[in-house]
ZAMARGU-4260 file (C-alpha; in steps of 0.2 Angstrom, whole numbers, plus 5000, padded with zeros to 4 digits):
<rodrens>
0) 4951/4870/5013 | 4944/4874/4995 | 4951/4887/4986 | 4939/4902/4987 | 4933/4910/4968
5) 4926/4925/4964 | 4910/4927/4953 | 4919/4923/4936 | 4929/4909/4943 | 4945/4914/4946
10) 4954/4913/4961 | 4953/4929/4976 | 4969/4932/4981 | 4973/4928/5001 | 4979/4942/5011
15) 4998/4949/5011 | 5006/4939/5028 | 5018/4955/5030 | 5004/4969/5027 | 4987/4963/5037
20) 4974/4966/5026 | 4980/4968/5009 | 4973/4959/4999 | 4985/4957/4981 | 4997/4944/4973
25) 5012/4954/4969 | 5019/4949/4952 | 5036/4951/4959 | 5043/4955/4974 | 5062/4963/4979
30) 5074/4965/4996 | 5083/4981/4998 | 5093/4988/5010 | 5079/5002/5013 | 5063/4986/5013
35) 5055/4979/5000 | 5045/4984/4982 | 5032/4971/4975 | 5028/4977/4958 | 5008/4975/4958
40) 5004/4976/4940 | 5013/4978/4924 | 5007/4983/4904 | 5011/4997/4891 | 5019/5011/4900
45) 5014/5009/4917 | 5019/4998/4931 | 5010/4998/4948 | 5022/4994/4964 | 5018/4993/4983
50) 5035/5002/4993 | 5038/4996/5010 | 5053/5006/5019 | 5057/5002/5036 | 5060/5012/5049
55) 5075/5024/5050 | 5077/5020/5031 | 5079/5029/5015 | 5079/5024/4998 | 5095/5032/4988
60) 5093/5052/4981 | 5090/5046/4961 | 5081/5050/4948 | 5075/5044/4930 | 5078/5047/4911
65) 5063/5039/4906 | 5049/5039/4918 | 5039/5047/4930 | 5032/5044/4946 | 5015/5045/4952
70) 5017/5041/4974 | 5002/5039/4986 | 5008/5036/5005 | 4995/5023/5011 | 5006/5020/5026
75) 5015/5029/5041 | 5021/5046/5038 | 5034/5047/5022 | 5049/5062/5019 | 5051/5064/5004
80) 5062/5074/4995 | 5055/5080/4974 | 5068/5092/4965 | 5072/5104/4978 | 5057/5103/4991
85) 5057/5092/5005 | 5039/5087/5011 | 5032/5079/5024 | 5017/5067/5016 | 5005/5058/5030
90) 4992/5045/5023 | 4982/5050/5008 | 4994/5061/5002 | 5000/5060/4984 | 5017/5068/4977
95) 5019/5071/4959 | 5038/5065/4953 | 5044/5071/4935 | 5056/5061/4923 | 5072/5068/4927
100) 5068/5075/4945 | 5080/5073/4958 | 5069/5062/4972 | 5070/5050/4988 | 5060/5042/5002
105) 5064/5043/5019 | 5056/5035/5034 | 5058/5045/5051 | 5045/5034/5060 | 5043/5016/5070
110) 5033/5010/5059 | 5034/5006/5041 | 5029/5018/5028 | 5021/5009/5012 | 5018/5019/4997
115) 5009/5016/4981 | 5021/5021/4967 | 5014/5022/4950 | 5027/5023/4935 | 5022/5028/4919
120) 5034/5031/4900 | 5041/5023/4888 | 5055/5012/4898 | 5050/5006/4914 | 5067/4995/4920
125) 5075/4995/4935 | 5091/5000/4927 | 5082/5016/4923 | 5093/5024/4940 | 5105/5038/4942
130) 5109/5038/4961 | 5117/5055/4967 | 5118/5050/4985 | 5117/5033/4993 | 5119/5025/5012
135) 5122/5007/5003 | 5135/5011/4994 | 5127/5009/4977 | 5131/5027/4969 | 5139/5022/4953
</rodrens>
């Protein structure tokens, strides 16, 4: 089967296996213990990931020197936890995260939550991470 093209001739990306109907080429994609991430898009101070977290996960209690976080929950119903509120975010909902702010994602659910994380400052690097609390271990 040929390769399928948009209008200027570029390849259209074919549907994520894992998430029907999403239609993107992650750049990069990670494991964790919690899921996954795929990092969606990358340039000057902003990178673009897609957050799966599994059922009954939860990413570690962390937070950045030198970013913040913008997070949309496209997916199941996400708790998250932003400085000292606890919030229970259902499709559609956003949450604003501020560089320094004490923050985690937690999946209650059967079904996967997915969120759309946008990061945006100076240093974007995943060693940019304090961990206060973690069920992997991983609290330095």
């Amino acid at each position: 089967m040929p390769e399928r093209r948009d209008n200027n001739g570029m390849p259209k990306p074919n549907a994520d296996a894992k998430l029907s109907g999403v239609k993107s080429l992650p750049i990069e994609e990670e494991r964790r213990p919690w899921g996954s991430f795929h990092t969606l898009e990358e340039g000057p101070g902003y990178k673009i990931k897609r957050l799966v977290v599994l059922p009954g996960k939860r990413l570690s209690l962390q937070r950045h020197r030198h970013r913040a976080e913008h997070w949309v929950v496209v997916a199941g119903t996400a708790t998250i936890v932003n400085g000292a509120r606890t919030l229970r975010l259902r499709p559609r909902a956003c949450a604003v995260i501020p560089r320094q702010a004490w923050h985690r994602i937690e999946n209650h659910g059967r079904s996967v939550v997915v969120i759309i994380e946008v990061q945006h400052g100076m240093y974007l690097g995943e060693d940019d991470i304090v961990r206060k609390q973690d069920d992997y271990g991983r609290v330095e």
